[in-house]
C-alpha positions in Angstrom: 0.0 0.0 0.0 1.1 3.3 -1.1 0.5 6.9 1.8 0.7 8.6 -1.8 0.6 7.5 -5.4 -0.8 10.4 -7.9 0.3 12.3 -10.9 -0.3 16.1 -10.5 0.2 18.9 -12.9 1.8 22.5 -11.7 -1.3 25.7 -12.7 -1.3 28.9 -13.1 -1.5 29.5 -8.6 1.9 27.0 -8.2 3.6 28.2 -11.2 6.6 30.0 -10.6 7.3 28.0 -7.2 9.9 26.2 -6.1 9.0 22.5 -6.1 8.6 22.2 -2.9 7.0 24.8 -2.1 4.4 23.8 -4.8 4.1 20.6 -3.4 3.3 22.3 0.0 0.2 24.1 -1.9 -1.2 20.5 -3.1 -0.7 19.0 -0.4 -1.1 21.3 3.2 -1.4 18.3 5.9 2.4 17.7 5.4 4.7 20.0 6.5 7.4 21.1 4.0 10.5 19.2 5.8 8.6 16.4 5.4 7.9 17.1 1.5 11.6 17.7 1.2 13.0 14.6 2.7 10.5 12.9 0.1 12.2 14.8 -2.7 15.6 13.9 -1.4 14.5 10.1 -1.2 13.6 9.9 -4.8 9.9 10.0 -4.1 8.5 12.4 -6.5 9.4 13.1 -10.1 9.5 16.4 -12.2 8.6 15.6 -15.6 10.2 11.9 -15.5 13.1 13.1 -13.6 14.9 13.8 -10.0 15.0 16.7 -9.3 16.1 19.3 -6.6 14.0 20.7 -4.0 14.5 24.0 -4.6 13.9 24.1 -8.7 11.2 26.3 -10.0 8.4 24.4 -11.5 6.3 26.3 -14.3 2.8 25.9 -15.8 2.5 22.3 -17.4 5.0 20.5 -15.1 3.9 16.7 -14.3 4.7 15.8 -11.1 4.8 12.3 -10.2 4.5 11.0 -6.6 5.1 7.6 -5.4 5.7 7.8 -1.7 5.4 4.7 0.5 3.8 4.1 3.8 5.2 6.8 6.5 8.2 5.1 8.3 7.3 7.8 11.6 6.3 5.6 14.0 3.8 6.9 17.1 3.6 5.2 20.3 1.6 2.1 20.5 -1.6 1.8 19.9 -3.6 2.6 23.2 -6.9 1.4 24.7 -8.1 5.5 25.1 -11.3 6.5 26.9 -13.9 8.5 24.0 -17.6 8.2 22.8 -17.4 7.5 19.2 -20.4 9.6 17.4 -20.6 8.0 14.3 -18.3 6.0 11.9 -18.5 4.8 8.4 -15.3 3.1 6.4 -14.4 6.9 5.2 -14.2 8.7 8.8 -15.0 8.8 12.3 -16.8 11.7 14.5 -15.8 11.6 18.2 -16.8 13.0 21.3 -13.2 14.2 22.9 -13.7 14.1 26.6 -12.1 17.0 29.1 -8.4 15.9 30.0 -7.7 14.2 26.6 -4.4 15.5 24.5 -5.3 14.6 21.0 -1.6 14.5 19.1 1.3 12.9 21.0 3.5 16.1 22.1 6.4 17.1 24.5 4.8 16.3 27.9 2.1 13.9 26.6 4.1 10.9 24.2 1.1 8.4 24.8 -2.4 8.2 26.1 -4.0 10.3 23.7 -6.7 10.0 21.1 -4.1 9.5 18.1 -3.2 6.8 20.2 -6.6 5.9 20.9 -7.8 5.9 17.2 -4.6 3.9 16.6 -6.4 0.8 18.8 -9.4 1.4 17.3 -7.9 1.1 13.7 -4.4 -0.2 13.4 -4.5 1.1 9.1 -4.4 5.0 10.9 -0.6 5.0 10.6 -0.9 5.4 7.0 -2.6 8.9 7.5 -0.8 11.7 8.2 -1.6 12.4 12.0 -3.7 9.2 12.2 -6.3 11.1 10.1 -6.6 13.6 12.5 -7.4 17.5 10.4 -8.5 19.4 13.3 -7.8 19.8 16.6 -9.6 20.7 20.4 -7.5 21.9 23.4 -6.3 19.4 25.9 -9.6 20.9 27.8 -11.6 21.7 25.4 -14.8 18.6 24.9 -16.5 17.8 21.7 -17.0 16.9 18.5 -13.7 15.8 15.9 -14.2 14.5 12.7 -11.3 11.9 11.8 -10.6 10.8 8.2 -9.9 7.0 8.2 -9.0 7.4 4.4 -6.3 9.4 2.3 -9.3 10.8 -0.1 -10.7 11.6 2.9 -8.6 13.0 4.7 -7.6 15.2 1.6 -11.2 16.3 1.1 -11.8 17.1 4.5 -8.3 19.1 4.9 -9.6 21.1 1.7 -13.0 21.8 3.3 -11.5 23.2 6.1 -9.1 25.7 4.1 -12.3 26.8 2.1 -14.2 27.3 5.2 -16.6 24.4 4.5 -16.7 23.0 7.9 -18.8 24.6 10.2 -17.7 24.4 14.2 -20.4 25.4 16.7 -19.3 25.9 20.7 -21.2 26.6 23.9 -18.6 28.7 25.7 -19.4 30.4 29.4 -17.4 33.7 30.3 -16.6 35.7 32.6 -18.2 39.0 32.6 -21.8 40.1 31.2 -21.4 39.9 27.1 -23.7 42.9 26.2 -24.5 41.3 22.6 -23.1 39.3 19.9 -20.8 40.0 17.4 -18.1 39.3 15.1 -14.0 39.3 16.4 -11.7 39.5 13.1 -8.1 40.1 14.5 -5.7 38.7 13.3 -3.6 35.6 15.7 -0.2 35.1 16.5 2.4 34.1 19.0 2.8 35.9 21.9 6.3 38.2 21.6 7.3 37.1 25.3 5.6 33.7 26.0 6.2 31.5 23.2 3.8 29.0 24.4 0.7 31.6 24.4 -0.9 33.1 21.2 -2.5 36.8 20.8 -4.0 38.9 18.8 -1.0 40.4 16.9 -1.0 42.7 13.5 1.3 40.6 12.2 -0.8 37.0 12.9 -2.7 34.7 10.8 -6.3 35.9 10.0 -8.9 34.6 12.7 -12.6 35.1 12.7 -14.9 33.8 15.6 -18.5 35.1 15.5 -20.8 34.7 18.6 -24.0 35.7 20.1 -25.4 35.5 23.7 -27.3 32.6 24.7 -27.8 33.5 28.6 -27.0 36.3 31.1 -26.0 36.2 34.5 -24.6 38.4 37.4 -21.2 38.1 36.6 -20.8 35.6 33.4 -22.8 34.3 30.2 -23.4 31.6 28.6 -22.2 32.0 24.5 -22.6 30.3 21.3 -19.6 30.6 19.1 -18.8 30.1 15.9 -15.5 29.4 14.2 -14.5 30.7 10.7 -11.3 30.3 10.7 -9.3 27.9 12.8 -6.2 29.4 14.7 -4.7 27.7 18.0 -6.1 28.8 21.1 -8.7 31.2 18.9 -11.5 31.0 20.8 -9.7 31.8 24.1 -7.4 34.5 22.5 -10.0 36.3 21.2 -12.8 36.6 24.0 -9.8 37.4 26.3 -9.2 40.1 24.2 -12.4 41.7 24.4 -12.3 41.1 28.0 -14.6 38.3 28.3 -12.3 35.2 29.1 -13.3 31.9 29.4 -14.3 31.2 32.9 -11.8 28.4 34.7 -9.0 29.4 31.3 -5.7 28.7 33.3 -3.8 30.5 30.6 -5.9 33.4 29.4 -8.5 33.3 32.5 -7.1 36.5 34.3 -8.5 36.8 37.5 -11.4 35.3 39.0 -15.0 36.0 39.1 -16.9 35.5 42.1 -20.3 37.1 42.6 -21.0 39.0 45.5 -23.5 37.4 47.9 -23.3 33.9 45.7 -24.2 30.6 47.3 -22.0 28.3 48.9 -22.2 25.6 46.3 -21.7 28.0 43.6 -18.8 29.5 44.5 -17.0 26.0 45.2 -18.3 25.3 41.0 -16.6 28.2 40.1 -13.4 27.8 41.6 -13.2 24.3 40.9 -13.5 24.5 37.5 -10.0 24.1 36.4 -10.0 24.5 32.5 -11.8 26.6 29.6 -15.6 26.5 30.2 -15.6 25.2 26.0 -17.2 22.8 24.4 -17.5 21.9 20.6 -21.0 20.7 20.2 -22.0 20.9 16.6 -19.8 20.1 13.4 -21.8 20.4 9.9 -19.9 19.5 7.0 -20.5 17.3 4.1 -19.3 13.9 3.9 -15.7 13.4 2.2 -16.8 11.0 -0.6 -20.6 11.1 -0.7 -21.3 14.8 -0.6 -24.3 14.2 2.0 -24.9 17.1 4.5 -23.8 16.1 7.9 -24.5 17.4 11.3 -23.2 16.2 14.7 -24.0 16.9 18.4 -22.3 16.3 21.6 -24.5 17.3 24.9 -22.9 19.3 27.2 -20.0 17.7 29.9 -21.4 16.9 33.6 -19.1 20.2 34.8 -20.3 22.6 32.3 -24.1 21.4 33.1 -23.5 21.7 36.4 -22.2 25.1 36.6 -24.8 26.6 34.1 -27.4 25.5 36.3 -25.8 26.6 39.4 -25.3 29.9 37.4 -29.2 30.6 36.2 -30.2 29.5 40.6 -28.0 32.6 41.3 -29.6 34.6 38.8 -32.9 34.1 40.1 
């Protein structure tokens, strides 16, 4: 079995290119070391030859790949706690639980749901990332859609980069959101703490759009929407209008504790230990069929019980 055997031909938006950067236009899920090492291996072909990574290929070119199975190995597969939504042989939709790292990382080299997939369906290693094309916090619950093919996984990855995936959240913050709206700034790293992301002039384009589901003294309840897909967008952006997530340990500030609240509610809210997110709708349509899709995941025990703990106080 071949990870990639296709003939592409360099247009008019790659031409002009270096190969490999070409190559990284066709094909985005790999990262351009990776498309270079491939090169360098004899893998892919310009016009019936080897060439260099760094030539210039031009309208017309035929590139031919032939690129065996990845020899990357992740850890073994893993016997990984998660609700699995729906399946079909083309993909899988999950429902990530709260706790659950989804690529193996610094920190976090087993026990996750790459890992878990991986037990689920050994033929995953073929994929780049398992089949994995989007991604939820460590904290973050919800829905994931998983490609369990290469077409898949190709078509899905497009849909994404053409916006054709909608992502739905239930988020609560703190602070009173006086009405809905649409955040477009732009997200980057953070100049001083590498391992945060901000808004930054010089980021990637980010658009989150969200209206007010529920008020209360000193938080809401909010429905967002995701067009774009930037690490830690959600989080960066409401933080930057001053709403953060309630329980956020990185972009959280300080806490928000209603004067005069009940016992029980203030031991919810300063228990809650991670982003007050959840991803519970994901419409797209299917990679091979074309059919219109829609999936739900209800709301996590510690989101439920906060909300209602929240609406009591608010009486």
């Amino acid at each position: 079995m071949k990870l990639i055997q296709q003939q592409l031909t360099i247009n008019e938006q790659t031409s002009g290119l270096r190969l490999d950067q070409a190559l990284c236009a066709f094909l985005p899920e790999y990262s351009r070391s990776k498309i270079q090492d491939w090169i360098k291996q004899g893998f892919i072909q310009l016009n019936e030859t080897i060439p260099k990574p760094k030539v210039k290929v031009y309208v017309g070119d035929v590139l031919q790949l032939d690129i065996p199975p990845t020899t990357k190995t992740y850890d073994k597969p893993e016997q990984v706690e998660f609700d699995i939504v729906f399946q079909d042989e083309h993909l899988f939709v999950v429902n990530k639980p709260a706790g659950l790292v989804v690529h193996p990382a610094a920190g976090h080299a087993s026990g996750t749901l790459l890992n878990g997939l991986l037990y689920i369906d050994p033929a995953l290693e073929q994929l780049p990332r398992a089949g994995i094309v989007h991604r939820l916090d460590k904290d973050t619950t919800g829905v994931m859609v998983v490609a369990r093919t290469l077409e898949a996984h190709t078509s899905l990855v497009d849909a994404l980069q053409l916006r054709d995936i909608k992502r739905e959240y239930i988020a609560i913050t703190q602070g009173v959101v006086t009405a809905g709206r649409t955040v477009d700034e732009p997200i980057g790293r953070h100049p001083v703490d590498r391992k945060r992301m901000a808004v930054q002039e010089n980021g990637k384009d980010a658009v989150t759009h969200f209206t007010v589901r529920e008020k209360y003294r000193s938080h809401s309840l909010i429905d967002v929407r995701l067009e774009t897909g930037r690490t830690h967008q959600i989080r960066v952006h409401l933080a930057h209008l001053r709403y953060p997530l309630l329980g956020d340990p990185v972009y959280g500030g300080r806490l928000a504790i209603p004067k005069g609240v009940s016992a029980e509610l203030e031991q919810l809210i300063r228990n809650f230990k991670r982003q007050a997110l959840h991803a519970f709708r994901l419409s797209f349509a299917h990679p091979i069929s074309a059919e219109p899709l829609s999936f739900e995941a209800g709301l996590p025990e510690d989101m439920t019980q906060l909300i209602d703990a929240l609406r009591q106080d608010a009486k």
